[in-house]
GUVEXGU-864504 format. One record per residue (C-alpha): z, y, x; residue in three letters. Coordinates in steps of 0.02 Angstrom, whole numbers, padded with zeros to 5 digits, always signed. Example, Ala and Ser with C-alpha at 12.3 -4.5 7.8 and 13.67 -1.06 7.14 Angstrom:
% GUVEXGU-864504
+00390-00225+00615ALA+00357-00053+00684SER
***
This chain:
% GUVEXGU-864504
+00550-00021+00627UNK+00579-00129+00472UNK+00417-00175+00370UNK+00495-00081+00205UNK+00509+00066+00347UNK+00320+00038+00412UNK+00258+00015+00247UNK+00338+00168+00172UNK+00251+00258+00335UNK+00100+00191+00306UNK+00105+00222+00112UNK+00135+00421+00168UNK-00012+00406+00293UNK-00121+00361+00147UNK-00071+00465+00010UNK-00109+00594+00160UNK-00274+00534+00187UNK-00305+00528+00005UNK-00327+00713+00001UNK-00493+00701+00123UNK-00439+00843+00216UNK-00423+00752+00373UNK-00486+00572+00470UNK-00363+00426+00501UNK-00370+00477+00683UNK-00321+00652+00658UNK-00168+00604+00554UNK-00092+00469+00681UNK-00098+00610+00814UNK+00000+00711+00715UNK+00120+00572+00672UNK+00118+00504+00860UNK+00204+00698+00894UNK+00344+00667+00819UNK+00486+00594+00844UNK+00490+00417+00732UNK+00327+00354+00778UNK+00222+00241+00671UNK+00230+00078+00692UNK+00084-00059+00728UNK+00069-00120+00550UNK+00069+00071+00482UNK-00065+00092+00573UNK-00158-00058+00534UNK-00141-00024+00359UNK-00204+00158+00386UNK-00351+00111+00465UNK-00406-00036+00370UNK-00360+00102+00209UNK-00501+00229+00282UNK-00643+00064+00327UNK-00628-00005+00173UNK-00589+00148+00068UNK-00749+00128-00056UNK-00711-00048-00062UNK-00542-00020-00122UNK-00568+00122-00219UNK-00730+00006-00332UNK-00585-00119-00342UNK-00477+00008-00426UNK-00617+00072-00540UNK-00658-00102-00579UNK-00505-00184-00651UNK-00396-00012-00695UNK-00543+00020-00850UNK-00561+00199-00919UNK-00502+00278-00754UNK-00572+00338-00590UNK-00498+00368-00447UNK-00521+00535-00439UNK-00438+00558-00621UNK-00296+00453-00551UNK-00129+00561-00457UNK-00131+00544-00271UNK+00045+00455-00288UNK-00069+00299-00390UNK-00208+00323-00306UNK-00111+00290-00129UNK+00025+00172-00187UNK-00140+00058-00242UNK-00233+00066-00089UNK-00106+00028-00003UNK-00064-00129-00105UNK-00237-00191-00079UNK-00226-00156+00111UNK-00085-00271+00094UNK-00176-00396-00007UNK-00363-00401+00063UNK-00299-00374+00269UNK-00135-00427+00295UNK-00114-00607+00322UNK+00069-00614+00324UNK+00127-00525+00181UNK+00136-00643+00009UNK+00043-00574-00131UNK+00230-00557-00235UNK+00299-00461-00112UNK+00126-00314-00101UNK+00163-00314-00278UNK+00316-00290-00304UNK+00339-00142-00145UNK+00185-00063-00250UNK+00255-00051-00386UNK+00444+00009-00340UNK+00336+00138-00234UNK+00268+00184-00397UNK+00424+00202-00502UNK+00515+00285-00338UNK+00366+00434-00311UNK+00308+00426-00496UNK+00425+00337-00617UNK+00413+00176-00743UNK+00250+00235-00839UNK+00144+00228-00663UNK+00238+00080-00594UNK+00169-00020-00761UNK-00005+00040-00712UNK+00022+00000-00549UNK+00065-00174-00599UNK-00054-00217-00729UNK-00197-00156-00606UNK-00136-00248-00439UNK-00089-00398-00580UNK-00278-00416-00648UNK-00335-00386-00441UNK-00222-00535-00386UNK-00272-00649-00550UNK-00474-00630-00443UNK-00430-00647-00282UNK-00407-00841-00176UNK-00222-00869-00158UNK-00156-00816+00036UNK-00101-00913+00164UNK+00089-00802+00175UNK+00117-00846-00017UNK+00159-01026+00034UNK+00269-00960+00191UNK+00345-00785+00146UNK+00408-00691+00276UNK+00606-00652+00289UNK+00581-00472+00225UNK+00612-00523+00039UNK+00558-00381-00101UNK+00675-00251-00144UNK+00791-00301-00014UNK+00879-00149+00039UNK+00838-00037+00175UNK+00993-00066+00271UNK+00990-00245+00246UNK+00818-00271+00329UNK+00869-00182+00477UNK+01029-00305+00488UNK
***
């Protein structure tokens, strides 16, 4: 599975989670069922999503001022977590590229409008946080490379 693939499953398992209905655990046995399983990194970012939810989620609160969470769509809500799972516990990916797969998640589930909010949170997030070790060595899987091109 290509990382835009895994990340795209992940981003569904946490807009899924999102809705508190049911644990991380519960959803990957209901995506291990069928047929295109998740991949390591999906899961990863799942899980680190639900232990570091409140963490995330005061992050959001923080530098997004005037909103909550809970005020937020699920679509925003998820594509951000997900961007800091990226960020905070995933060595490998550069801070550019979390960004910019947040926010074409954005425009892709929600449109421009929540893909600027998107970026001008994860922007003010990033402008706080130590620079990563990946940003000096990015990985081959460039942003907005295509699908089909990252499974070349």
């Amino acid at each position: 599975m290509s990382r835009m693939k895994a990340r795209r499953a992940a981003f569904e398992m946490i807009f899924e989670y999102g809705f508190g209905r049911h644990s991380a655990e519960d959803i990957l046995a209901v995506r291990r069922g069928e047929e295109e399983q998740p991949d390591d990194y999906a899961v990863a970012m799942l899980i680190a999503c639900e232990n570091r939810r409140a963490e995330f989620d005061a992050l959001i609160e923080k530098y997004s001022v005037g909103w909550r969470v809970q005020r937020m769509s699920s679509v925003t809500a998820a594509v951000l977590r997900l961007a800091l799972c990226e960020l905070l516990c995933s060595d490998d990916v550069p801070t550019s590229v979390a960004l910019n797969e947040a926010v074409e998640l954005a425009k892709q589930y929600e449109g421009e409008e929540c893909a600027s909010f998107v970026n001008g949170v994860l922007g003010s997030i990033v402008r706080d946080l130590p620079p990563k070790a990946a940003d000096a060595n990015p990985p081959e899987d460039k942003p907005g490379e295509t699908e089909e091109k990252a499974e070349e």
